[in-house]
C-alpha positions, 0 to 999 in steps of 0.5 A: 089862478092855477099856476101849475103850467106844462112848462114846469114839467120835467122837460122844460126845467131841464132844458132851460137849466141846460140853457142858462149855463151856457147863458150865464157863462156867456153873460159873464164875458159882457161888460156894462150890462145893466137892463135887460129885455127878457123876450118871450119869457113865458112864466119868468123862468129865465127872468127870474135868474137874470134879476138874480143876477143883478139885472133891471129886467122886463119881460115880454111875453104875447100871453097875458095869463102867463104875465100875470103868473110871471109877475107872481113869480118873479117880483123883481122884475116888471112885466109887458104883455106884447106880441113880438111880432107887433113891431109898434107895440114893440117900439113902445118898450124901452131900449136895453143894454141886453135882450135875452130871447131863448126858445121863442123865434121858432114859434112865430109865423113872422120871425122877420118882423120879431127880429126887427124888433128886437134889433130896435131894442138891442143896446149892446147885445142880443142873446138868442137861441132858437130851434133851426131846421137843417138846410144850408140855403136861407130858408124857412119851413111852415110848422102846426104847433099844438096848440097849448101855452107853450106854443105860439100864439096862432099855432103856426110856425115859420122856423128858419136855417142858420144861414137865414137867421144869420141874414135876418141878424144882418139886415136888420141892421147888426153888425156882427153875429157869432155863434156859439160853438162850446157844449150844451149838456142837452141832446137837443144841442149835440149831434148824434149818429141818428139825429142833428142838432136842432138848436143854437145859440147867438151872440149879435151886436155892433162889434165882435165880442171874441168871447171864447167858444165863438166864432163869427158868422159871414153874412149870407147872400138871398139870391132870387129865385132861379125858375130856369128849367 
């Protein structure tokens, strides 16, 4: 197999090391921490730096040519081809102590069922960050991706507000969510006086952490939709 893959290119190297240090920084404030769940690990190149880090670490991803590449790279850690979203092939994964899922809920066409899934594996912690669109209210909007391997599996997108993540985080059935507030070194994280910031971090669990540059997040309500004129 030709390993050679866009996510070795310039743009995806550099935001993923923007990426892990703010991740690393963040795993070294969670104590008890010995499996993990790398969800939507791609090619392994966050999997690679959690099994360096001394973690018993599966990844998960929906396309079996990138296991079969992540498995190549990354010997230390095992690896499933399982789609998200599939809530039973999910349910056949063990439990971690951490799931770690950076760059993957804003390519699904059901980010609800991918984080149902991921509460049901969660031990302690879940570590996400995603791409939010910027509304205030819990909403979603329809995206077409292209279609390469660094896009969802069916080249659609349904991407989530921060409120409405917030409230998938919720109902699922975590009892705490916390959002990252420190710098991120990427222009995707940092707001501008011509573009907003399109990606955030989160920090969900049973209890708050009160791990520095975090703030917690209040459960937003889902009213109905009024249909008055």
């Amino acid at each position: 197999m030709n390993q050679e893959l866009l996510f070795d290119q310039s743009y995806y190297l550099e935001i993923n090391e923007a990426r892990w240090q703010t991740a690393q920084n963040i795993l070294g404030g969670l104590s008890g921490i010995a499996t993990c769940l790398d969800v939507g690990c791609g090619p392994g190149w966050f999997t690679d730096k959690l099994a360096q880090r001394g973690l018993k670490v599966v990844g998960v991803e929906g396309r079996a040519e990138l296991v079969e590449v992540a498995a190549q790279r990354v010997p230390a850690a095992m690896f499933a081809n399982v789609d998200v979203t599939d809530t039973k092939a999910m349910g056949s994964l063990p439990k971690a102590d951490l799931v770690f899922c950076f760059g993957l809920l804003y390519h699904l066409e059901n980010p609800f069922a991918a984080v149902r899934s991921l509460h049901a594996l969660t031990g302690k912690h879940l570590l996400i960050e995603t791409q939010l669109i910027p509304e205030e209210t819990p909403s979603f909007r329809l995206v077409a991706e292209g279609q390469n391997e660094t896009q969802g599996l069916r080249f659609f997108a349904v991407i989530p507000s921060r409120s409405a993540l917030v409230k998938m985080l919720y109902a699922v059935g975590f009892a705490c969510v916390e959002r990252y507030t420190g710098h991120i070194e990427y222009p995707d994280f940092i707001d501008t006086p011509e573009r907003i910031h399109r990606r955030e971090v989160f920090l969900a669990g049973q209890r708050a952490m009160s791990l520095p540059d975090f703030v917690v997040e209040a459960e937003p309500s889902a009213p109905k939709v009024d249909y008055s004129r």
